[in-house]
C-alpha positions, 0 to 999 in steps of 0.5 A: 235873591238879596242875601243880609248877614247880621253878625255878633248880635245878642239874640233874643228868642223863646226865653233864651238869649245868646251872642250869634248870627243869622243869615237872611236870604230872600224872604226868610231867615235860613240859618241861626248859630255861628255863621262862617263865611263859606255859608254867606251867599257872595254880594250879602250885606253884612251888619255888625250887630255886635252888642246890640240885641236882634229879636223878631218884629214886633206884632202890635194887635191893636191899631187904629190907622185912621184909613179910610176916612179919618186920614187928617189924623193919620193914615196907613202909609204914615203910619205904617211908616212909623211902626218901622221906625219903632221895630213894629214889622205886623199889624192888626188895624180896627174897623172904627173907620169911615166907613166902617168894616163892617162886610167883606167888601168893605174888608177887601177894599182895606187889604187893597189900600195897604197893598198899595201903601203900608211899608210893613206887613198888616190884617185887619179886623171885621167889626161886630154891630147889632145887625151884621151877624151873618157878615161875621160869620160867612166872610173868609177867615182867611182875610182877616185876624179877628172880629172886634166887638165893641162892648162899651162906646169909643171913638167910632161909636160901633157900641154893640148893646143889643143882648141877644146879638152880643150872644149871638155873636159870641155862639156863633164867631169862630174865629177870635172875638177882640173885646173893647170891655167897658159898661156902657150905663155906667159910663153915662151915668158918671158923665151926667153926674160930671155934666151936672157939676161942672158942665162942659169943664169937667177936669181931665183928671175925672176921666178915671172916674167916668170911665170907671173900674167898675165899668170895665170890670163889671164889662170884662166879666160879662165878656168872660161869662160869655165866653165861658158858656159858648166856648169863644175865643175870646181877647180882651183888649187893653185891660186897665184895672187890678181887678180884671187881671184876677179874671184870667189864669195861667196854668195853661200855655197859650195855644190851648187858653181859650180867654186871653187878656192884653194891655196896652203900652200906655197903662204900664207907663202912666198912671192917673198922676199924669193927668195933670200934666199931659191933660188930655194927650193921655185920655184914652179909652178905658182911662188909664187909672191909678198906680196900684192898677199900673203895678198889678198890670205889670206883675199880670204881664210878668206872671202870664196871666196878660198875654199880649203887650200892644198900643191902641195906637190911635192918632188925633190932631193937636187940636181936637186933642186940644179941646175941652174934655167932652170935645177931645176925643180918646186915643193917642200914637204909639206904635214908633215908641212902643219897643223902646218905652217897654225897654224903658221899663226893663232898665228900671227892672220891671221886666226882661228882655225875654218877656218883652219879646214873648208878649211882643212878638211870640205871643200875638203870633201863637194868638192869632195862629199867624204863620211863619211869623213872631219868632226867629226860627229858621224857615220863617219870615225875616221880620226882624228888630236890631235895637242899640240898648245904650243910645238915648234919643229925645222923643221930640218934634223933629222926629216925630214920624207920626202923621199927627205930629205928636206924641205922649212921650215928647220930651221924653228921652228913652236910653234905647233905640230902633237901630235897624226894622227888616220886614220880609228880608228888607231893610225899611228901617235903618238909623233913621232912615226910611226906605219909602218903596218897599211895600209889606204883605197881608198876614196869613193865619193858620186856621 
């Protein structure tokens, strides 16, 4: 059994941080404090973290891996790849695919394909549609972390509009209903009337406008009321507005909310601004809006009423993000730059350390009833980050580990870095270098 030491690193777990060690051996992490060496199995490989901070891996709850059949955009062995590189040891991938997860034997074959590819550990959602009710409520809770229910069309176009199923769904899912909230009427309505004006060269910068934050908020609060009359587990995905954040309280601790909210990397960094230079390398859906909106998403962070920071990783090519807007698809990749644009933002002092660890790591763990994983505690799963605060590095070309080959950030230079991604006790991250032959496990749940 294989024996890792991280010493003198600044730890950072369940709002407190503090100068320590911690010894991995196996699998798990079996001790925590100052760590002598009559205490180090003998053969331990010993890592100096002394001024870096350790915290656990992050739990990313929203990615789009692109597996099975969309793997010209990406795929779960390149991306998982990628999430190592960014401290991202868990994820939970969406069942817009081809085909989509829609059964449990369609569910099976996803868990079989990142077995034998991912490099970190995954689960994966069963997807809602007008008339696959019964499949959502008989497969196996055990297999996967949630049902995600798209209220609105995106990439995938798995739009559940049908009233009653959407009740349905609502009364009779136990487990987590992941909502992607945007009005669908609305949203065809501001596109005919950009068709009418422009035709096919609508501005990316109208994609605010069209994807609009009355389709959003109008969506999201129907989902709530939902929620509320069926006592639903409900998550609503990346949440872009002022106003939806107004839809959530926090005079509850996290494992008794029964309606909880995330937001997405991408609507803290941008604002409506950027469209004019990143055109649509930052469409994504819903649209990110204006920097009110991006500032109220922040405090709602900062304050509890969000409980979740993730991505939407969500790749396409140069060139199908390089057509004009009706033919550009929404999405785009983050989960290898994640960690250190959150880190950006608490340089700026936007937000701390602790906060990013709980709404990163803690909180997807707490959410989703994941076991031994998100915190650095004892007995629990070595899925750990080391991160050098003060080491820039230009997001660029060269290394990009994305299987699309691009990113938002290009060009952007972040002051921290990815040092070092343990993933069960195995080092698959490590100063820019992968270890290709470690293979992650399926993420187990609590329920």
């Amino acid at each position: 059994m294989s024996s890792i030491l991280i010493k003198n690193g600044i730890l950072i777990n369940e709002r407190k941080k503090w100068k320590g060690d911690l010894l991995i051996e196996g699998e798990n992490i079996t001790a925590i404090g100052v760590i002598g060496s009559e205490k180090v199995p003998g053969g331990a490989r010993i890592i100096d973290a002394a001024g870096k901070f350790v915290i656990p891996g992050v739990i990313d709850d929203q990615v789009h891996f692109r597996e099975p059949g969309l793997t010209h955009k990406g795929s779960i062995a390149s991306e998982s790849r990628a999430a190592a590189a960014g401290g991202v040891t868990s994820y939970m991938e969406m069942p817009n695919t081809k085909p989509p997860t829609t059964n449990a034997g369609l569910l099976r074959q996803k868990l079989e394909i990142a077995g034998e590819n991912s490099l970190v550990n995954y689960a994966f959602y069963l997807g809602a549609t007008n008339d696959n009710l019964i499949d959502l409520v008989d497969t196996d809770p055990s297999l996967f972390c949630g049902v995600k229910v798209f209220m609105g069309s995106s990439t995938g176009n798995m739009l559940v509009d049908d009233e009653n199923t959407l009740r349905e769904i609502f009364r009779n899912v136990k487990v987590v209903v992941a909502c992607h909230c945007e009005e669908e009427y609305i949203v065809k309505r501001n596109l005919e009337q950009a068709v009418q004006k422009y035709g096919e060269k609508i501005p990316v910068n109208l994609h605010p406008q069209i994807r609009s934050r009355e389709a959003c908020f109008i969506s999201s609060s129907k989902a709530v009321a939902l929620a509320r009359e069926y006592g639903t587990r409900l998550h609503i995905l990346h949440l872009s507005t002022a106003e939806e954040t107004k839809l959530f309280d926090n005079t509850l601790p996290l494992n008794q909310k029964h309606i909880t909210g995330e937001v997405c990397v991408h609507h803290l960094w941008f604002d409506d601004t950027a469209y004019d230079l990143k055109g649509n390398f930052i469409k994504w859906n819903p649209a990110i809006k204006t920097a009110f909106d991006r500032k109220a998403l922040m405090e709602a962070v900062n304050n509890d009423l969000i409980d979740i920071i993730a991505t939407d990783h969500a790749p396409h090519t140069i060139d199908e993000k390089s057509n004009n807007y009706m033919n550009a698809p929404s999405g785009g990749p983050l989960v290898q730059h994640t960690l250190v644009a959150m880190l950006e933002l608490h340089h700026q002092g936007l937000i701390s350390l602790e906060k990013i660890v709980e709404k990163m790591c803690h909180n997807p763990a707490i959410l989703f009833r994941i076991a031994e994983r998100g915190f650095l505690r004892e007995g629990y799963k070595a899925d750990i980050c080391i991160i050098d605060p003060d080491n820039p590095q230009e997001v660029w070309y060269n290394n990009i580990m994305y299987g699309c080959g691009w990113s938002p950030f290009t060009g952007q230079t972040f002051r921290s870095r990815v040092d070092t991604t343990i993933v069960n006790g195995t080092i698959v991250f490590r100063q820019g270098t992968i270890d290709h032959s470690y293979r992650g496990q399926q993420l187990r749940f609590n329920r």
